[in-house]
C-alpha positions as CSV (number, residue, x, y, z in Angstrom):
1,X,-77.7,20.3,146.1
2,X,-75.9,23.7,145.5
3,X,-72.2,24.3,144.9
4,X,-69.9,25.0,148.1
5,X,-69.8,28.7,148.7
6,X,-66.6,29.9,146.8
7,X,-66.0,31.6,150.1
8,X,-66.0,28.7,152.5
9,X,-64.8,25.9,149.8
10,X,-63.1,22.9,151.5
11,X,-59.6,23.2,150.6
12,X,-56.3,24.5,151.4
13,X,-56.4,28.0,150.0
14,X,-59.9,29.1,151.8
15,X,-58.2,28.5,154.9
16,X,-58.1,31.8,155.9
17,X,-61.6,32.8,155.1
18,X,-62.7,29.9,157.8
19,X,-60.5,31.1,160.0
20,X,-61.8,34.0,160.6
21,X,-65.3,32.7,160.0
22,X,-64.4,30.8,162.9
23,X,-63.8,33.4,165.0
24,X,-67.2,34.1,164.8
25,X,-68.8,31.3,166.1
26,X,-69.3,29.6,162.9
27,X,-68.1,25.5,162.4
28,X,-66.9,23.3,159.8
29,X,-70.4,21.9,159.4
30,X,-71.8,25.5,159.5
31,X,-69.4,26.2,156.3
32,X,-70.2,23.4,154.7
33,X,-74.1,24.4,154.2
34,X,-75.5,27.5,151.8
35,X,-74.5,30.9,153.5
36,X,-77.7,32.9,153.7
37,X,-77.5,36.8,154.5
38,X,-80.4,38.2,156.6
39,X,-79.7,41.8,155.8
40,X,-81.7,43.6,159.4
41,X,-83.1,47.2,159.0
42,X,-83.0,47.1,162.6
43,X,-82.5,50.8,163.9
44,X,-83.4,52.2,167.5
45,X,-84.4,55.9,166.3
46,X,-88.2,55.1,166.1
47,X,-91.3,52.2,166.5
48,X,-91.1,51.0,163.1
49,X,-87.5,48.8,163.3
50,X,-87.5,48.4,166.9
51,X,-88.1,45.1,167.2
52,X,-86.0,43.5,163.9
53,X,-83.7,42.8,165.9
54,X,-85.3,39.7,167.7
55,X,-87.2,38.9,164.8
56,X,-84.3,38.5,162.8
57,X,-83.2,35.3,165.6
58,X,-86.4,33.8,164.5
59,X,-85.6,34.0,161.3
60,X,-82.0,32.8,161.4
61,X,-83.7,29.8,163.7
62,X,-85.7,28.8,160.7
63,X,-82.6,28.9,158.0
64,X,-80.5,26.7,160.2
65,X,-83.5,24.2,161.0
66,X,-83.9,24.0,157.3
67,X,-79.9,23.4,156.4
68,X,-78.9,26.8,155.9
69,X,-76.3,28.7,157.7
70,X,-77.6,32.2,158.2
71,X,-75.2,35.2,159.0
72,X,-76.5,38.4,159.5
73,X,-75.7,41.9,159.0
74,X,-77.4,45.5,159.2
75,X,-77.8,48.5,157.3
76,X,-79.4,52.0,157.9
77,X,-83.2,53.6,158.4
78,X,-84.7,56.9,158.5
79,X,-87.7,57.4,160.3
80,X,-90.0,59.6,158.2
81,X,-92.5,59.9,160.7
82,X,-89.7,61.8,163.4
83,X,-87.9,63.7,160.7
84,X,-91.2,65.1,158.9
85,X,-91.2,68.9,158.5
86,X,-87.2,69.6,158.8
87,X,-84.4,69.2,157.1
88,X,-83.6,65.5,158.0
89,X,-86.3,64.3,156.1
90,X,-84.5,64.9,153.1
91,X,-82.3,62.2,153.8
92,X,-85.6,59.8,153.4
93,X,-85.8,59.1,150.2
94,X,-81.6,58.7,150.1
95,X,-81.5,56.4,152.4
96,X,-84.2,54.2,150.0
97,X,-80.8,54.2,147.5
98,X,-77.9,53.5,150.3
99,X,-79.9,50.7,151.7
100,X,-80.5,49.2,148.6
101,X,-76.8,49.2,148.2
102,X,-75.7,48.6,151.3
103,X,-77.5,45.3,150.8
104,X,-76.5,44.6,147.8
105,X,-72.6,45.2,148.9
106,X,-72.5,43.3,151.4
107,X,-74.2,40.1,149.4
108,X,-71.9,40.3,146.7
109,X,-68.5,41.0,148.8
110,X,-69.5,37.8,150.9
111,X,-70.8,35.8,147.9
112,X,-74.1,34.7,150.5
113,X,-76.1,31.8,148.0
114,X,-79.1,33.5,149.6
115,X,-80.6,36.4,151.4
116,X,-83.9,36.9,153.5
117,X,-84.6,41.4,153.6
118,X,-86.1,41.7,156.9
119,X,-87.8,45.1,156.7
120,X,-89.7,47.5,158.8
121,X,-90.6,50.9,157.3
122,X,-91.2,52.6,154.3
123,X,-87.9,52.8,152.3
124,X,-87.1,50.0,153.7
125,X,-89.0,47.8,152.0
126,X,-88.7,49.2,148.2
127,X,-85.0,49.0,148.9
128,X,-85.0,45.7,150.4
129,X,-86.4,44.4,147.0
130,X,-84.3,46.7,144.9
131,X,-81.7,45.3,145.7
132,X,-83.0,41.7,145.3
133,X,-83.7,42.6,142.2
134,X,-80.1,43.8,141.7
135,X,-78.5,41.2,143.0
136,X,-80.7,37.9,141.3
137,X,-80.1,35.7,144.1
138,X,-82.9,33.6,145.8
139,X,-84.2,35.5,148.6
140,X,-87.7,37.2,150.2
141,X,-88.4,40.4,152.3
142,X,-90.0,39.9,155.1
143,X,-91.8,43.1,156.9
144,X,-92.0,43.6,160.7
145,X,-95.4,44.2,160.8
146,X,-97.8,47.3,161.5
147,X,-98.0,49.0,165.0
148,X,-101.1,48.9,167.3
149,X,-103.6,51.3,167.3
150,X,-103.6,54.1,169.8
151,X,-106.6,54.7,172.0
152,X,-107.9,58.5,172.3
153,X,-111.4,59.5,174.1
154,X,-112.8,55.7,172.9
155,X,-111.1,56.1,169.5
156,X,-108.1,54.7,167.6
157,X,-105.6,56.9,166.6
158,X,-102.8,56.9,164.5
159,X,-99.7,59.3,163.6
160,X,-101.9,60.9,161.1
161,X,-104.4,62.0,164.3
162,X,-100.9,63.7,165.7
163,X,-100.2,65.4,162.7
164,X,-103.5,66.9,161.8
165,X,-103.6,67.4,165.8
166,X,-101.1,69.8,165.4
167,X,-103.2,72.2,162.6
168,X,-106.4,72.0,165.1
169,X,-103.6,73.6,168.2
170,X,-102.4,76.1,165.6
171,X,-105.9,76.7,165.1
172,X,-107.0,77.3,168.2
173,X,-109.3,74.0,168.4
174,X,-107.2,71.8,170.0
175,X,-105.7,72.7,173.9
176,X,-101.7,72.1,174.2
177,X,-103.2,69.7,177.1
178,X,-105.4,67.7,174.6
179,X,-102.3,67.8,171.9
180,X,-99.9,65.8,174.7
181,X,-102.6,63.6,175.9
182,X,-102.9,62.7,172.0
183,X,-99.2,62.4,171.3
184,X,-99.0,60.4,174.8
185,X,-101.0,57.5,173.2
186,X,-101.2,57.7,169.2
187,X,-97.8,55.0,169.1
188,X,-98.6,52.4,171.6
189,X,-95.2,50.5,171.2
190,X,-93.2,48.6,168.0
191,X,-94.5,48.6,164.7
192,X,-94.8,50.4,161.4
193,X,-97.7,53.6,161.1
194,X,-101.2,52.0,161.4
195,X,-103.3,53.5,158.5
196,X,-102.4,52.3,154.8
197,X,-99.5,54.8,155.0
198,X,-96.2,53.9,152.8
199,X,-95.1,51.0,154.4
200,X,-98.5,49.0,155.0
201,X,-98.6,50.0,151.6
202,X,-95.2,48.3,150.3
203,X,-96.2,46.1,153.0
204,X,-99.4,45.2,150.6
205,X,-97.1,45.4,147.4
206,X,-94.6,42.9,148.5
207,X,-96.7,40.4,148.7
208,X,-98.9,40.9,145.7
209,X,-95.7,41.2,143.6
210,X,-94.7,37.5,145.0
211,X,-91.4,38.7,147.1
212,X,-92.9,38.2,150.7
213,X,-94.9,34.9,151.6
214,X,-98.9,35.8,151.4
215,X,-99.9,36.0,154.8
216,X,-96.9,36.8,156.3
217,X,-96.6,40.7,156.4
218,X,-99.7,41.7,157.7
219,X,-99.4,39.9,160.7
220,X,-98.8,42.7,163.3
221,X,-95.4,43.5,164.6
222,X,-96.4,42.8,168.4
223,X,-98.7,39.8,167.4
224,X,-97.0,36.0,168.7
225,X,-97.5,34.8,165.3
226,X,-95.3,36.9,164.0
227,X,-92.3,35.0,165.5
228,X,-93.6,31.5,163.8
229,X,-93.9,33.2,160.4
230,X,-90.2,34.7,160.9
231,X,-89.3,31.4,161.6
232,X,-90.7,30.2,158.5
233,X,-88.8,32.3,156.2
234,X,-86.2,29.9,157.2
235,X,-87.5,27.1,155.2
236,X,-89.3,29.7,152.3
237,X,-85.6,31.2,151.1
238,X,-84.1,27.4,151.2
239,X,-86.4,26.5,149.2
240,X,-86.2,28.8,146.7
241,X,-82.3,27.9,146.8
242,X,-82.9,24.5,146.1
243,X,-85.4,24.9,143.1
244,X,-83.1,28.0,142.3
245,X,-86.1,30.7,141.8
246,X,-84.3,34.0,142.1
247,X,-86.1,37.5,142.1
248,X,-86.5,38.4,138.6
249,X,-88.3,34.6,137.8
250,X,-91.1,36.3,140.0
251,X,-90.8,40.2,139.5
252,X,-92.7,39.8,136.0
253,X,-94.6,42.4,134.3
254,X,-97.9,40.6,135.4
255,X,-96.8,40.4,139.1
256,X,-96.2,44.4,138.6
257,X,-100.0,45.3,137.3
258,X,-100.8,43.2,140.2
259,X,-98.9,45.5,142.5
260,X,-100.1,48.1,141.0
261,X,-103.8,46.9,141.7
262,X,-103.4,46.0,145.1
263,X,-102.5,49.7,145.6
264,X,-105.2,51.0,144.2
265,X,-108.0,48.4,145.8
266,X,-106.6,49.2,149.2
267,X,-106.1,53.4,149.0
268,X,-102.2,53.3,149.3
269,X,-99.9,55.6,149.4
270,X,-98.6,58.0,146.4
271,X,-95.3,56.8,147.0
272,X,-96.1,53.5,145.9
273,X,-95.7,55.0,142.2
274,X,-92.1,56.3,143.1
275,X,-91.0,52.8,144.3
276,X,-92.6,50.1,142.0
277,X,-91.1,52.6,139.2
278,X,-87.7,52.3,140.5
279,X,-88.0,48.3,141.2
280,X,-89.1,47.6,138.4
281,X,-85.8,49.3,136.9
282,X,-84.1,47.6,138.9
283,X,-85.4,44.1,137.9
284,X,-85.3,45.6,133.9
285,X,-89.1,45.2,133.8
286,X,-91.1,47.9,131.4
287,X,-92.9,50.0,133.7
288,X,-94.3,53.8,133.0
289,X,-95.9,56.1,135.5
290,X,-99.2,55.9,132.7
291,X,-99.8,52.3,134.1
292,X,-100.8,53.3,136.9
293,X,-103.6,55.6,135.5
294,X,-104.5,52.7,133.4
295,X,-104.4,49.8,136.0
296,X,-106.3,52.0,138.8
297,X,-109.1,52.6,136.2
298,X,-109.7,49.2,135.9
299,X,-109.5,48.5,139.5
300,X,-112.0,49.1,142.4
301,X,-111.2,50.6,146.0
302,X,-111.9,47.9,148.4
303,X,-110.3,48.8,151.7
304,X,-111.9,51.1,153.9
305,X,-108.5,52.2,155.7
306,X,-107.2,55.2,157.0
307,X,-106.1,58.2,156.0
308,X,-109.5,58.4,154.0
309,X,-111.3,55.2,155.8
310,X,-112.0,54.1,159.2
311,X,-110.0,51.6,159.8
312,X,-106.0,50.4,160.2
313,X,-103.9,47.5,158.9
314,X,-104.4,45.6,161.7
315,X,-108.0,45.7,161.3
316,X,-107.5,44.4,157.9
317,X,-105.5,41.5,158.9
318,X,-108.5,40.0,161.4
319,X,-110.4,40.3,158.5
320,X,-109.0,38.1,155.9
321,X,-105.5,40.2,155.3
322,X,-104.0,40.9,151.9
323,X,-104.9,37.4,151.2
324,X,-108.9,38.4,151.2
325,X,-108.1,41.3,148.9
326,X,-106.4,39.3,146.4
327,X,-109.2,37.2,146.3
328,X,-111.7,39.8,145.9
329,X,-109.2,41.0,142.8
330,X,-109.2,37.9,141.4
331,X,-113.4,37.3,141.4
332,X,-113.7,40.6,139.3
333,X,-110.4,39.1,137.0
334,X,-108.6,42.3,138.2
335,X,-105.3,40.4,138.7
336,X,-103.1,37.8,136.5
337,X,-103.7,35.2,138.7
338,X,-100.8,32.6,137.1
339,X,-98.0,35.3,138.8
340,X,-95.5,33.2,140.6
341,X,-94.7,34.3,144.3
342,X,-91.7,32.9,147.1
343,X,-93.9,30.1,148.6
344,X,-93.6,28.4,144.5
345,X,-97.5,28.9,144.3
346,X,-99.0,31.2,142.1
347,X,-101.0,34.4,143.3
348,X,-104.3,32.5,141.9
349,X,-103.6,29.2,144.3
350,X,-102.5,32.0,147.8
351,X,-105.5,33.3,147.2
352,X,-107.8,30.6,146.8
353,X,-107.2,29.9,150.4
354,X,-108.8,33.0,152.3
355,X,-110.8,33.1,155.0
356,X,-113.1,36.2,155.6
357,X,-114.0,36.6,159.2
358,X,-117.9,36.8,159.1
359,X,-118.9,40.8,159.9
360,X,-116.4,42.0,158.7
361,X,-116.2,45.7,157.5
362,X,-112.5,46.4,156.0
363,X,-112.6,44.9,152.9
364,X,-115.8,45.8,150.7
365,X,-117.6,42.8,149.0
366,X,-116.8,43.3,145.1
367,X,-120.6,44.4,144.1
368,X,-120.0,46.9,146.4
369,X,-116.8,48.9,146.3
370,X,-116.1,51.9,148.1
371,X,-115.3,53.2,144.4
372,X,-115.5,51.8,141.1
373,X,-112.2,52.9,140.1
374,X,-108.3,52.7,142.1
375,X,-107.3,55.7,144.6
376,X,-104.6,56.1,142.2
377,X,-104.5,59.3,139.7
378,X,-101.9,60.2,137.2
379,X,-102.4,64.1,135.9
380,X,-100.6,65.7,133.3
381,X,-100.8,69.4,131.8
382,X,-98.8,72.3,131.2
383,X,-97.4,72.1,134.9
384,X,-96.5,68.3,134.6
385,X,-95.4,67.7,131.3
386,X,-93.9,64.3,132.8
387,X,-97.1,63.9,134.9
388,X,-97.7,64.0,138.6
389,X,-99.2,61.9,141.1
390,X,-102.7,61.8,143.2
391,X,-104.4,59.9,145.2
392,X,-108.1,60.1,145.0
393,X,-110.2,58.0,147.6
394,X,-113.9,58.7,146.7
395,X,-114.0,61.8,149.0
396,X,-112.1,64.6,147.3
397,X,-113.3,67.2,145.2
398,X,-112.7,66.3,141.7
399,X,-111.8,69.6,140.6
400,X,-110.5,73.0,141.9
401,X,-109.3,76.5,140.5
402,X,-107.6,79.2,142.6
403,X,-104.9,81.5,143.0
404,X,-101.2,80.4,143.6
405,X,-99.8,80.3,146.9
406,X,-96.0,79.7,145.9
407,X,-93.4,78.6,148.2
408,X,-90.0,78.1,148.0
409,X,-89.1,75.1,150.5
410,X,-91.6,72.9,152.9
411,X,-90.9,74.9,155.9
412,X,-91.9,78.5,154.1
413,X,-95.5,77.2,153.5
414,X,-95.8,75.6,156.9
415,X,-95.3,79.1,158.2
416,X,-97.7,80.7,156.4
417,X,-100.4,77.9,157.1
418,X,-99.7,78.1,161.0
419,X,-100.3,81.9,160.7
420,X,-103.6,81.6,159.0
421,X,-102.0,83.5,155.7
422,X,-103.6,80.0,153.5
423,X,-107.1,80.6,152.5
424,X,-110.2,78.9,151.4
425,X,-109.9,78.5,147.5
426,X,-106.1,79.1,147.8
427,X,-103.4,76.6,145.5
428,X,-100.5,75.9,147.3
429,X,-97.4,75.3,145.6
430,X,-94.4,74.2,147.1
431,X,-90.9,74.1,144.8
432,X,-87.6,72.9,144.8
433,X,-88.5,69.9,147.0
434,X,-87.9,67.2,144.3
435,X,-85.0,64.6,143.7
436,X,-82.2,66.7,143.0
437,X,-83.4,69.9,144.2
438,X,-84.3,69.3,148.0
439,X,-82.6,67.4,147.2
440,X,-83.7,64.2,148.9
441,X,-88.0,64.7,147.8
442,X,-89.4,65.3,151.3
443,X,-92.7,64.1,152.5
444,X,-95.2,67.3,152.6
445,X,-97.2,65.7,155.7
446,X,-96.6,68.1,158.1
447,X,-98.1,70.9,155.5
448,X,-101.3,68.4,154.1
449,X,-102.1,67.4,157.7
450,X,-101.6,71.0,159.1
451,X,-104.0,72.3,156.1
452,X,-106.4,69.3,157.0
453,X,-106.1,70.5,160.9
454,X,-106.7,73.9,160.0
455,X,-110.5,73.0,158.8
456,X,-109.2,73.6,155.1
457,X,-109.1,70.0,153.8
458,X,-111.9,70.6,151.7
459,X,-111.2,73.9,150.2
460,X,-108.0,74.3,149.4
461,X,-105.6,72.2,146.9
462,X,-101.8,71.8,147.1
463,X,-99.2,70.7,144.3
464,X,-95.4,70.2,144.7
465,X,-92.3,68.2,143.3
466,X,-91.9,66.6,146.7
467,X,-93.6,63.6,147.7
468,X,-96.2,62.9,150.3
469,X,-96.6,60.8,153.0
470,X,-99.2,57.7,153.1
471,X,-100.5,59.4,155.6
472,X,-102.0,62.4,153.3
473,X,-105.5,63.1,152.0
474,X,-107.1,66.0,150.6
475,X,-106.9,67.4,146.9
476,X,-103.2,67.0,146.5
477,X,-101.1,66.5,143.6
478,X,-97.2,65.1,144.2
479,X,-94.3,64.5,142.0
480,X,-94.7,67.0,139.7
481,X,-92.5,66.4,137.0
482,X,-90.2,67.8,135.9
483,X,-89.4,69.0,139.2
484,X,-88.3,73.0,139.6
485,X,-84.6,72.1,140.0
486,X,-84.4,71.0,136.6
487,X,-86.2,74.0,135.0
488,X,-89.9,72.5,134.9
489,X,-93.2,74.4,134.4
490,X,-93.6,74.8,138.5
491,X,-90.3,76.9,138.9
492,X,-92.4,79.2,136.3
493,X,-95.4,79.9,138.5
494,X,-96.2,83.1,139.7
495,X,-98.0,84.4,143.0
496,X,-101.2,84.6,142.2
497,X,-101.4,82.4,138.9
498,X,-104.7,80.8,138.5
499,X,-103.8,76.5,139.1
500,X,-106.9,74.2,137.6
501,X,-106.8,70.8,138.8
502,X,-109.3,68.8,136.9
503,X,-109.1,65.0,138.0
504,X,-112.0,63.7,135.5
505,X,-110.2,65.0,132.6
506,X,-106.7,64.2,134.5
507,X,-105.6,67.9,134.1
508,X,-103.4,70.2,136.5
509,X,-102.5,73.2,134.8
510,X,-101.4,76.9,135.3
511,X,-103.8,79.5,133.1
512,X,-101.2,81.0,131.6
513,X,-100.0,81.2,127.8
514,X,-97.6,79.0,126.2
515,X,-95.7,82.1,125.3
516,X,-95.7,83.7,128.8
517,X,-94.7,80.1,130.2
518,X,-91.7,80.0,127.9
519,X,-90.8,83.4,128.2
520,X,-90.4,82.6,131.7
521,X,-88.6,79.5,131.6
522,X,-86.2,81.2,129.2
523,X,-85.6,83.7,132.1
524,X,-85.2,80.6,135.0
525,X,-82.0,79.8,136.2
526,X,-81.1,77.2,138.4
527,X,-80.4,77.5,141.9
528,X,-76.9,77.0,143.8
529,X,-77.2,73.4,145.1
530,X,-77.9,73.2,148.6
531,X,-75.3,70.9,149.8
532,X,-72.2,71.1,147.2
533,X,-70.0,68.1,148.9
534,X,-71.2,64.8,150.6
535,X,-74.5,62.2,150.4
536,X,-76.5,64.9,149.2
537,X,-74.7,66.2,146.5
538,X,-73.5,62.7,145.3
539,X,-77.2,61.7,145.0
540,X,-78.4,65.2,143.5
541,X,-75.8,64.5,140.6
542,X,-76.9,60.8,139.9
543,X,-81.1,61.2,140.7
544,X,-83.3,60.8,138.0
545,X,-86.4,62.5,137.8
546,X,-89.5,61.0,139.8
547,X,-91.4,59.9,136.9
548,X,-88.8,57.5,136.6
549,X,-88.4,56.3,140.1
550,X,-85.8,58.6,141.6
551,X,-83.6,55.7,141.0
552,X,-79.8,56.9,141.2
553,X,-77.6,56.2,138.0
554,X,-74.6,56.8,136.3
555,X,-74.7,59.8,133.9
């Protein structure tokens, strides 16, 4: 049995902490159980948190069912999707850190024995277990669930269609008509982006890493079952109260290579780099952005998803889910199968259990991978000193020299793409988008998917200190650190510059001298902050550099 709640203890001088737990709606027998928090993402701004709000009854149902008393509170969201291309979306990647503490504030100011993170989208979820990890008290996330494919001319769409939609209009080889009739159906109703964008991705992470049951997350948001595994949460977090497993007994090192491999084997998102970085922080678990290179080599891409594949998330949960993969992973001994997860099984037993639907396409049999080795690419060179980030799914050219195309913000290159002034063979480079100097590290989508639109996909390359979104494919390198704002290489680069991207050799470099480089750097100097008072320049201060997370600290 656990300890009363110091809050709710049964004597004199908690008297007025029931009281006015009373006035809630709670009992006497209600106080005299565990307190669990159910910290809700729920947010009406977009499809991804929509529905969190009833899921979360479902899963305060099962707590109570299984002698818990669950209380439940919210916190914030930003919808990268709606905010992509202006100057909201620099307040994505914040939000990743105020969530995290939002969380984390609110279980520690009402001492809750146990928390279930019910999540939705994709800084969400890294912050949902961020601040597990933080905090050290048993508890799960638990992820809303993808959206339904759209249906375009016999096709499903996604987002990404809108996006790159938008390039062919600019173009000239899409009609405005044929654009609305797109954007009309791409986001049928509630539910995270379809492809293996950022938060199918974390989706995949959590549970590979153990923090979400197997099986659970990539049930679709609109599917019936989702409500019964919501429910079941209930009796997952009171168990790990009574056997008193917290966070940080499953977020091991193994359980992080794991993570890591699940990303790979399934073409995830770039981002996925950024936020295992910082949870792993956060739990005090070694982690550098080279084990990623060295897990993804060892790793073979599996899931034949969008943006690179043909098919969604849902698609991937008819045929065998996450559970499948990790079984696949495990026959080739490319996961530590004794890593602990929620359900007290390891990752070796969860995965034992899959079921493959017969004819099915998704997931690739292991003699037969879509690519020997992980979408995941780490590249270093005299532009990324630190390294940078790309994601490489077996159709991208493997190498690419041209002239520099510098911008100075997102919204500069955008321009010129729309107006035709990026060519075939050109580098883009876009600066001053990182952690502290967006500040905030905007998604590049808009410009990738605009590029992609454009018919320019396969001939022209783009680098930048920004992030990009799941949903981007192409010869792209992200994350470049360190980022302009601090005075790396890529605030040294001038018009014209010849860039070499060389991912055999794991090389993205300018072809310029060390002298003239440092001669230039020695010239640099750093840009007035954007925002001098409020969120931004409060996280600007404490960022750290995106090799290392973007996780906020004291200096």
């Amino acid at each position: 049995m656990t300890t009363p709640n110091p809050l709710t203890a049964p004597e004199p001088r908690r008297a007025a902490a029931r009281a006015m737990l009373k006035a809630v709606g709670f009992s006497d027998s209600d106080l005299e159980k565990p307190l669990i928090g159910v910290a809700n993402t729920w947010i009406e701004i977009g499809p991804c948190n929509l529905h969190l709000r009833d899921l979360a009854v479902h899963v305060k149902d099962g707590v109570r069912a299984a002698g818990g008393t669950p209380m439940e509170f919210n916190t914030v969201s930003i919808s990268d999707g709606i905010t992509m291309n202006t100057e909201g979306m620099k307040t994505s990647l914040v939000s990743r850190e105020v969530i995290a503490d939002s969380i984390e504030l609110v279980c520690r100011g009402q001492l809750f024995d146990a928390v279930v993170c019910v999540v939705g989208c994709d800084k969400t979820i890294p912050a949902g277990a961020m601040a597990l990890a933080r905090l050290n008290i048993p508890g799960l996330v638990l992820y809303g669930g993808t959206i339904a494919p759209g249906n375009y001319k016999g096709k499903d769409v996604t987002i990404q269609d809108v996006f790159e939609a938008v390039g062919a209009n600019a173009a000239g080889k899409m009609s405005d008509a044929e654009l609305l009739a797109l954007e009309n159906v791409a986001c049928p109703g509630a539910g995270a982006c379809g492809g293996q964008y950022t938060a199918n991705t974390m989706s995949t992470v959590m549970e590979m890493i153990g923090l979400s049951p197997m099986g659970f997350n990539s049930v679709p948001a609109m599917d019936p079952q989702k409500d019964q595994v919501a429910y079941d949460c209930g009796a997952v977090v009171m168990d790990l109260l009574n056997r008193g497993v917290k966070p940080r007994d499953i977020l091991t090192r193994p359980s992080f290579e794991n993570a890591i491999a699940s990303v790979a084997a399934s073409g995830g998102s770039t981002n996925a780099v950024l936020h295992l970085l910082a949870i792993a922080r956060e739990a005090g678990v070694p982690l550098h952005i080279d084990d990623f290179q060295r897990v993804s080599e060892r790793t073979p891409l599996l899931a034949d998803l969008k943006p690179s594949g043909r098919f969604v998330a849902s698609d991937m949960h008819r045929a065998g889910g996450i559970r499948l993969l990790a079984h696949r992973l495990l026959q080739g001994k490319h996961l530590h199968e004794s890593a602990m997860t929620v359900s007290g099984k390891t990752l070796g037993v969860e995965a034992g259990s899959a079921i493959e639907t017969p004819g099915q396409e998704v997931i690739a049999p292991l003699d037969k991978p879509l690519k020997k080795t992980g979408g995941l690419v780490i590249l270093r060179g005299n532009l990324a000193p630190e390294g940078c980030v790309a994601k490489i799914s077996g159709h991208e050219r493997l190498s690419h020299r041209g002239p520099a195309r510098v911008f100075e913000s997102e919204e500069d290159a955008m321009t010129a793409v729309t107006e035709k002034r990026i060519k075939a063979g050109d580098v883009v480079v876009i600066r001053y988008e990182g952690p502290k100097g967006g500040p905030g590290m905007r998604e590049m989508l808009s410009v990738t998917a605009a590029i992609v639109g454009e018919g320019l996909g396969g001939s022209v390359a783009l680098l930048t200190d920004g992030r990009f979104s799941g949903a981007t494919r192409g010869l792209m390198a992200g994350h470049v650190s360190p980022e302009a704002a601090l005075g790396g290489p890529i605030a040294a680069v001038h018009e014209g510059d010849t860039i070499h991207f060389d991912v055999n050799q794991r090389v993205l470099e300018v072809e310029v001298s060390d002298t003239a480089l440092r001669q230039r750097l020695a010239q640099w100097r750093p840009p007035q902050p954007r925002y001098p008072t409020g969120v931004f320049a409060k996280y600007a201060a404490l960022v750290s550099s995106a090799s290392e997370g973007a996780i906020t600290r004291p200096k």
